[in-house]
C-alpha positions as a LaTeX table, in Angstrom:
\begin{tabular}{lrrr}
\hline
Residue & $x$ (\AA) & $y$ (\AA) & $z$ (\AA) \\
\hline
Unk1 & 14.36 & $-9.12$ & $-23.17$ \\
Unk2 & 11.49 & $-8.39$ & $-21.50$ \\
Unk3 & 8.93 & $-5.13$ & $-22.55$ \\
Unk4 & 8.91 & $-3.77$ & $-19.34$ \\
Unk5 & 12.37 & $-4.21$ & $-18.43$ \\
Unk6 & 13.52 & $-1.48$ & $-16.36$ \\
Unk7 & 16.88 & $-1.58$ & $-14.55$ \\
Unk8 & 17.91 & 0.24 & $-11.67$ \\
Unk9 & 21.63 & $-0.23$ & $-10.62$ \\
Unk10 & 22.00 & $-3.10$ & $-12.49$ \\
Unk11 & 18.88 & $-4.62$ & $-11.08$ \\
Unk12 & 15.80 & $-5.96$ & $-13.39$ \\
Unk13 & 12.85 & $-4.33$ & $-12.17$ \\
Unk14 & 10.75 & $-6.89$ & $-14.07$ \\
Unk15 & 12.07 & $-9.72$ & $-12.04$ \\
Unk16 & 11.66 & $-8.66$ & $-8.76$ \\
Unk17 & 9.97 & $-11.02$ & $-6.73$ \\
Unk18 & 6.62 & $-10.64$ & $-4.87$ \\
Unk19 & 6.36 & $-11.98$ & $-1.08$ \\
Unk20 & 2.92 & $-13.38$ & $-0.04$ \\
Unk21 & 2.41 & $-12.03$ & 3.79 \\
Unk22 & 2.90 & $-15.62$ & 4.91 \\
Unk23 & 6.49 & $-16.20$ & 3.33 \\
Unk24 & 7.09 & $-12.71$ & 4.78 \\
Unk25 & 6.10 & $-13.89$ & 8.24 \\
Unk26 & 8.13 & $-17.05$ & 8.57 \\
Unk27 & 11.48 & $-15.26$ & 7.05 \\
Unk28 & 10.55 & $-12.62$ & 9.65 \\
Unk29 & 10.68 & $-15.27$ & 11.93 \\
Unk30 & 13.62 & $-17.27$ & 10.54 \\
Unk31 & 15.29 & $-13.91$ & 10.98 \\
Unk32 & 14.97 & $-12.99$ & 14.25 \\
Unk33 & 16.22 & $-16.24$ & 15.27 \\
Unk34 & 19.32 & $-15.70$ & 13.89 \\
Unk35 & 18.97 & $-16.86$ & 10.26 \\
Unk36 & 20.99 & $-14.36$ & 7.84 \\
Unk37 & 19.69 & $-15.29$ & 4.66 \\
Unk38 & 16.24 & $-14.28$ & 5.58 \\
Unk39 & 17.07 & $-10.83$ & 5.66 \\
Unk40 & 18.81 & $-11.16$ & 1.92 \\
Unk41 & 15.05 & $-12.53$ & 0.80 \\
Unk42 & 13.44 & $-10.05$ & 2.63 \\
Unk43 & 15.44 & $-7.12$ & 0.94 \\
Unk44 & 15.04 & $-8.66$ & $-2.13$ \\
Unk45 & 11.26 & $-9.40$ & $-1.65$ \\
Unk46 & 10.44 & $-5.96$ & $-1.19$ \\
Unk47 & 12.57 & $-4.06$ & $-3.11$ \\
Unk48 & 9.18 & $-2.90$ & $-5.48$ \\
Unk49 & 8.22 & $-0.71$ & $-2.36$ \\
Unk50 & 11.32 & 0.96 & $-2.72$ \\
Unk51 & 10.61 & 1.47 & $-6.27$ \\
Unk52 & 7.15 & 2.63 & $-5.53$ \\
Unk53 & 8.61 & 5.25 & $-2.70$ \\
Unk54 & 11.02 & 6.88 & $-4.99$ \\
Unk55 & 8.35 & 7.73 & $-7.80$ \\
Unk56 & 7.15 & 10.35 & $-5.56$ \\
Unk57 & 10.72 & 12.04 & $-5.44$ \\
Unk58 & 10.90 & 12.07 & $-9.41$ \\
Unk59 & 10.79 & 15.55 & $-9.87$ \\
Unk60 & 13.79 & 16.43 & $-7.50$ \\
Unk61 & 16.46 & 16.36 & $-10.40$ \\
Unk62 & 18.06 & 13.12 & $-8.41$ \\
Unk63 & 19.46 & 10.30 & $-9.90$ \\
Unk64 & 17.06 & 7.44 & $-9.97$ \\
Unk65 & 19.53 & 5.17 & $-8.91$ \\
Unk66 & 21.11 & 6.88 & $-6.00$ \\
Unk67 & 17.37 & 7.50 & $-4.53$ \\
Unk68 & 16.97 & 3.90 & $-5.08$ \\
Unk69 & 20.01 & 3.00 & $-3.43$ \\
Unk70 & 19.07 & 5.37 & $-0.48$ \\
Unk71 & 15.99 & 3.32 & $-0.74$ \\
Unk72 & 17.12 & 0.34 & 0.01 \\
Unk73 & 19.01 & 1.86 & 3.33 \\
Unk74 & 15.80 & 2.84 & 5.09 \\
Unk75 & 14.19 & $-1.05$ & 3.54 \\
Unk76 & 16.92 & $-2.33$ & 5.35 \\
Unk77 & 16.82 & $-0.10$ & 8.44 \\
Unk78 & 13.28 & $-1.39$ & 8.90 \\
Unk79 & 13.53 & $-4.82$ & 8.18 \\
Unk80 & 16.41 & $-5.18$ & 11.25 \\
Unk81 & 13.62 & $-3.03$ & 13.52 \\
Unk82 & 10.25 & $-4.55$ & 12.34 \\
Unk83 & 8.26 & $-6.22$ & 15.79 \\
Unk84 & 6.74 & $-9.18$ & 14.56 \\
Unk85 & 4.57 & $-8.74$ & 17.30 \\
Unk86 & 2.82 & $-5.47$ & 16.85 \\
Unk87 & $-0.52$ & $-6.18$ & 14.32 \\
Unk88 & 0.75 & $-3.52$ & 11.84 \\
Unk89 & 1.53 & $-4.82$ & 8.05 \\
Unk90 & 5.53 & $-4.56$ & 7.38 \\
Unk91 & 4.68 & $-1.98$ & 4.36 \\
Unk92 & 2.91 & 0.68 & 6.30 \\
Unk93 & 6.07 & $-0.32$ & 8.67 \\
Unk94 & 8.21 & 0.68 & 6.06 \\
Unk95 & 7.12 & 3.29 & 4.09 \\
Unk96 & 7.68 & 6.16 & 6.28 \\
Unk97 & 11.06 & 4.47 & 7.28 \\
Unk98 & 12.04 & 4.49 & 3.62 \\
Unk99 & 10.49 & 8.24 & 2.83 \\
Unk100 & 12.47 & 9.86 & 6.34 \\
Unk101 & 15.59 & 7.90 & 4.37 \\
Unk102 & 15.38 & 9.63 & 1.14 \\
Unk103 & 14.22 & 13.42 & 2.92 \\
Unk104 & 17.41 & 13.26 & 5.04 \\
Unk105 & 19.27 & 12.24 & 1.89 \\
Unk106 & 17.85 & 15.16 & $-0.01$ \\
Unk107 & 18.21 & 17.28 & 2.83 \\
Unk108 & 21.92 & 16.69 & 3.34 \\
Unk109 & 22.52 & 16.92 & $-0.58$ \\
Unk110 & 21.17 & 20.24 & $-1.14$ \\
Unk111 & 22.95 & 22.30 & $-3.24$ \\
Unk112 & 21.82 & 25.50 & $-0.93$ \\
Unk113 & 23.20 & 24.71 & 2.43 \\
Unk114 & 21.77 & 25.44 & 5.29 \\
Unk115 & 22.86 & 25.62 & 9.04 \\
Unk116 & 21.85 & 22.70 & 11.56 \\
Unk117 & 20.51 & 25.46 & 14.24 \\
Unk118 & 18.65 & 27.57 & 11.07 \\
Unk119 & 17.06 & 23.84 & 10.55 \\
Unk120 & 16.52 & 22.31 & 13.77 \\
Unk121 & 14.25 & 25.89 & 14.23 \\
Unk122 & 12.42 & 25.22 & 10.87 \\
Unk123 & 11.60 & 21.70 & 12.15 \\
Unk124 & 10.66 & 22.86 & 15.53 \\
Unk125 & 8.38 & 25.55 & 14.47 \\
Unk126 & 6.51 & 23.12 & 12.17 \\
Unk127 & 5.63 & 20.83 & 15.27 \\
Unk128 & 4.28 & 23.81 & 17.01 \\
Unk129 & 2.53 & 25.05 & 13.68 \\
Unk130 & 0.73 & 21.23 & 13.69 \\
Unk131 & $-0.06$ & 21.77 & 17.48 \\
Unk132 & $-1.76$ & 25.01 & 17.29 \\
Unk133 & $-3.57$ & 24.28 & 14.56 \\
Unk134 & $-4.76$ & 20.78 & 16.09 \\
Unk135 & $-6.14$ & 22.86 & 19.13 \\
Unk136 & $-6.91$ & 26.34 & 17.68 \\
Unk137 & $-8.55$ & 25.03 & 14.10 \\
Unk138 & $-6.37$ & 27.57 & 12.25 \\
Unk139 & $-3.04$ & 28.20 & 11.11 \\
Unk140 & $-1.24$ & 30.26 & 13.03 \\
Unk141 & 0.62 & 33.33 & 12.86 \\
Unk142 & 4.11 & 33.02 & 12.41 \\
Unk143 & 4.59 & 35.46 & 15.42 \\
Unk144 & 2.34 & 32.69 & 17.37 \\
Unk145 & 4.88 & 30.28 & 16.39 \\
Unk146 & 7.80 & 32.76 & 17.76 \\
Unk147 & 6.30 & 33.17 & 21.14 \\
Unk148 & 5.99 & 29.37 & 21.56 \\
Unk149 & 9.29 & 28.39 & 21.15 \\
Unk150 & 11.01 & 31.70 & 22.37 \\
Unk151 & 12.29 & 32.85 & 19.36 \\
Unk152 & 11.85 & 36.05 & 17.68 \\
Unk153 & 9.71 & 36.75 & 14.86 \\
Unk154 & 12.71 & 37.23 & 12.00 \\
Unk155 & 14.32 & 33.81 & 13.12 \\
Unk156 & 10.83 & 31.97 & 12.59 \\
Unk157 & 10.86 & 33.30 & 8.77 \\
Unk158 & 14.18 & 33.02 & 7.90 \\
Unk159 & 14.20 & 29.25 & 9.39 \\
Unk160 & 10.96 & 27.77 & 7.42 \\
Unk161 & 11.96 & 29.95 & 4.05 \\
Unk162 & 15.57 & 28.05 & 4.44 \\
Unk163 & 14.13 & 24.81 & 3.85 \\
Unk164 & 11.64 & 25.49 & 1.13 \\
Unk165 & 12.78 & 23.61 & $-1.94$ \\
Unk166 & 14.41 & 25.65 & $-4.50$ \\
Unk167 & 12.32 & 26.37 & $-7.80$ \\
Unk168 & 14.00 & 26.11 & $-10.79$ \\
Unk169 & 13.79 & 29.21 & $-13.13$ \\
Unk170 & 12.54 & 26.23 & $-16.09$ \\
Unk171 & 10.52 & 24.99 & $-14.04$ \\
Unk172 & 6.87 & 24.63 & $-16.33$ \\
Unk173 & 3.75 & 26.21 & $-15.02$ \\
Unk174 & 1.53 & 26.07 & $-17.79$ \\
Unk175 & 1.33 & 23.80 & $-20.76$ \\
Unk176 & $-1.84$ & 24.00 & $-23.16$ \\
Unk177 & $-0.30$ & 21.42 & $-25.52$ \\
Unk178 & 1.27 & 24.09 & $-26.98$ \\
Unk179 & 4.90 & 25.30 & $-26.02$ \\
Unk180 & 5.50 & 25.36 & $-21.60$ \\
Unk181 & 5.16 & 28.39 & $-19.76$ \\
Unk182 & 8.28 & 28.25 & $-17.46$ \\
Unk183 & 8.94 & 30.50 & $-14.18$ \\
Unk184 & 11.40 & 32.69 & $-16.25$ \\
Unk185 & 8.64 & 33.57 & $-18.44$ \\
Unk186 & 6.65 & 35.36 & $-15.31$ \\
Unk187 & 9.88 & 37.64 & $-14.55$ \\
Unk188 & 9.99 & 41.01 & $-15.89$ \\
Unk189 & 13.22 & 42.19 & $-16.95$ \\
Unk190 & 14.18 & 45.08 & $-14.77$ \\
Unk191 & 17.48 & 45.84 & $-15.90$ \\
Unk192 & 17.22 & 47.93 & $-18.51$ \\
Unk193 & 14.06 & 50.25 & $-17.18$ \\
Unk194 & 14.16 & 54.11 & $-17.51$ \\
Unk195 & 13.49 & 54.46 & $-14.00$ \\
Unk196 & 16.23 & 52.37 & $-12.74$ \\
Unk197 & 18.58 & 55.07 & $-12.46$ \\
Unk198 & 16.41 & 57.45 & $-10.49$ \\
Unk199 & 16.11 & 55.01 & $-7.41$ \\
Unk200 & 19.65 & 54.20 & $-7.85$ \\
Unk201 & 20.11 & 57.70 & $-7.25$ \\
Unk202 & 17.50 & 57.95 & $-4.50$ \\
Unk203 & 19.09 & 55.01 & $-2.89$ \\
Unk204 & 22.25 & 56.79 & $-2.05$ \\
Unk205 & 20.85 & 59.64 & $-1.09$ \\
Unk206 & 18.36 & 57.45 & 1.26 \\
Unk207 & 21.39 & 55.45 & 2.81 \\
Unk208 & 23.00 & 59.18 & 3.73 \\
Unk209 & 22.18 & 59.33 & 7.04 \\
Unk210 & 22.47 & 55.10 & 7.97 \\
Unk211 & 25.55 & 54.80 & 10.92 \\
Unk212 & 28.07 & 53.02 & 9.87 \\
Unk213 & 27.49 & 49.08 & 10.30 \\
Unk214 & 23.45 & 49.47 & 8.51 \\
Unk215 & 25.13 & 51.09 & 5.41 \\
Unk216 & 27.65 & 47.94 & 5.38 \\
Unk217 & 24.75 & 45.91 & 5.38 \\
Unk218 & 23.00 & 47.28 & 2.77 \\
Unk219 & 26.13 & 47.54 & 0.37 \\
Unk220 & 27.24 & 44.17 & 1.00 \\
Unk221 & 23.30 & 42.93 & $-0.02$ \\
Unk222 & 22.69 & 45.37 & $-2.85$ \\
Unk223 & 25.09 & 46.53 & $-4.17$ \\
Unk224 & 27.68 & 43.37 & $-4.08$ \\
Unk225 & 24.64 & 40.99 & $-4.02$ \\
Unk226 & 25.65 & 38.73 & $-1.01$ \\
Unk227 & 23.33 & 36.78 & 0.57 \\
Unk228 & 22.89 & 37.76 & 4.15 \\
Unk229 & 24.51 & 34.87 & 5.59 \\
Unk230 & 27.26 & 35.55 & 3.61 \\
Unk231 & 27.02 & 39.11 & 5.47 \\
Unk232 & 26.86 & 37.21 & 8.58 \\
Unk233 & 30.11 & 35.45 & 8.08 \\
Unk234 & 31.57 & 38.20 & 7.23 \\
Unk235 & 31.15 & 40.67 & 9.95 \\
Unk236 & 31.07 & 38.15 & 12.66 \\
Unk237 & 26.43 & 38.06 & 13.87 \\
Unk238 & 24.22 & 36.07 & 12.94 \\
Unk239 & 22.00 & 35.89 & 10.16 \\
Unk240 & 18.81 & 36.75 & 11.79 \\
Unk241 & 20.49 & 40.11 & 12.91 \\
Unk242 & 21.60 & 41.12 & 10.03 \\
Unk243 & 17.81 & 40.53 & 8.71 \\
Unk244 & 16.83 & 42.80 & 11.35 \\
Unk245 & 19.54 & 45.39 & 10.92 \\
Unk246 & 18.71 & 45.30 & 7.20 \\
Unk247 & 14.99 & 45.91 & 7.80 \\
Unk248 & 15.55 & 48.67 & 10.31 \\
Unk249 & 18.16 & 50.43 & 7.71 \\
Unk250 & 15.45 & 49.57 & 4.76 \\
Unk251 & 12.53 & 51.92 & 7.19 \\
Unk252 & 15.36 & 54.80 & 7.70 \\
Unk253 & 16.01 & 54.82 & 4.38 \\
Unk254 & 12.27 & 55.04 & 3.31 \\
Unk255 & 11.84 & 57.96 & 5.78 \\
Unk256 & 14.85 & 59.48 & 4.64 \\
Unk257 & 13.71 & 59.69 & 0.91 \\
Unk258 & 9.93 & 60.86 & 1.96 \\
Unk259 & 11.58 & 64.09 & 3.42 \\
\hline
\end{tabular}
């Protein structure tokens, strides 16, 4: 058995072969004019760029083997597209081909789901980010972002914090070779504070004078802890207005409590 032996569903790292460009070329070419097995060599040829893809997606909690096998999709995907006539190399070809394979895979598998219209905004508002700061030198604002694309405001925060990547509470920060500093360790514990029951009890008298629908809101999200989607669902709007209803009933209640 070999030292470096490595397998990855039920394939032996180790012995993965190595195409020069030239083999890659003529099996390219066999390919495209209609010989099958050329694509079977030209997976198996290159299957240590999918292996050297997925090491940046290590610390995502996936199974190595089912980003490898997602891998192998988007190797595939570009082998059947790849123009032997365009002067490119078929791995800088294929590396973004593989990468888009593996986001969308991580994407769909995420255990925090998020809407298609909530994420076709996110994506949007990141190509107009790019383009304003490509001609302004600067990142812009997200209510910049909002008036390009005709959104509001709320809709442009809610859409890019839905896609941020989830951090998990042992997650390390800080490691002196000693014992980790994780995320948990940077939360105060606020439940069992002296003061907790004297906003509790300015809360209530705060959320006095809300109508009717903003003090739904507010029970629903703080005192039954649903998220506001789940809020959404419920009482039939959408999640960016019950941001802003929440926000509006959150200034009442501030003024409400300063009297």
């Amino acid at each position: 058995m070999s030292r470096n032996k490595v397998e990855i569903c039920g394939v032996d790292t180790s012995k993965l072969p190595v195409l020069k460009n030239e083999e890659m070329r003529k099996l390219f070419a066999e390919l495209q004019s209609g010989e099958l097995s050329a694509r079977e060599k030209l997976v198996n040829g290159n299957l240590r760029l999918v292996l050297s893809v997925i090491q940046r997606f290590n610390n995502r909690g996936e199974y190595v083997d089912d980003l490898f096998q997602v891998g192998c999709i988007g190797l595939m995907k570009s082998i059947d597209n790849f123009d032997l006539g365009q002067n490119v190399k078929f791995s800088t070809y294929a590396v973004p081909m593989i990468i888009g394979e593996i986001r969308r895979y991580l994407r769909d598998n995420n255990p925090i789901r998020v809407s298609r219209s909530l994420r076709d905004i996110a994506y949007k508002a990141l190509q107009v980010k790019e383009k304003l700061m490509s001609k302004t030198s600067r990142e812009p604002t997200a209510v910049e972002i909002a008036k390009e694309l005709d959104v509001t405001h709320e809709e442009i925060v809610f859409a890019l914090d839905a896609i941020q990547d989830p951090v998990s509470l042992f997650e390390p920060i800080y490691n002196d070779g000693g014992d980790p500093i994780y995320v948990v360790d940077q939360i105060s514990d606020e439940k069992n504070k002296d003061t907790n029951w004297i906003d509790e009890i300015a809360l209530k008298e705060g959320m006095k004078r809300l109508n009717d629908r903003e003090m739904m809101i507010i029970r629903k999200r703080f005192f039954q802890g649903k998220t506001q989607m789940e809020v959404a669902d419920e009482i039939g709007i959408s999640q960016a207005q019950v941001s802003r209803l929440e926000k509006a009933a959150i200034r009442q209640m501030n003024k409400n409590i300063q009297q």
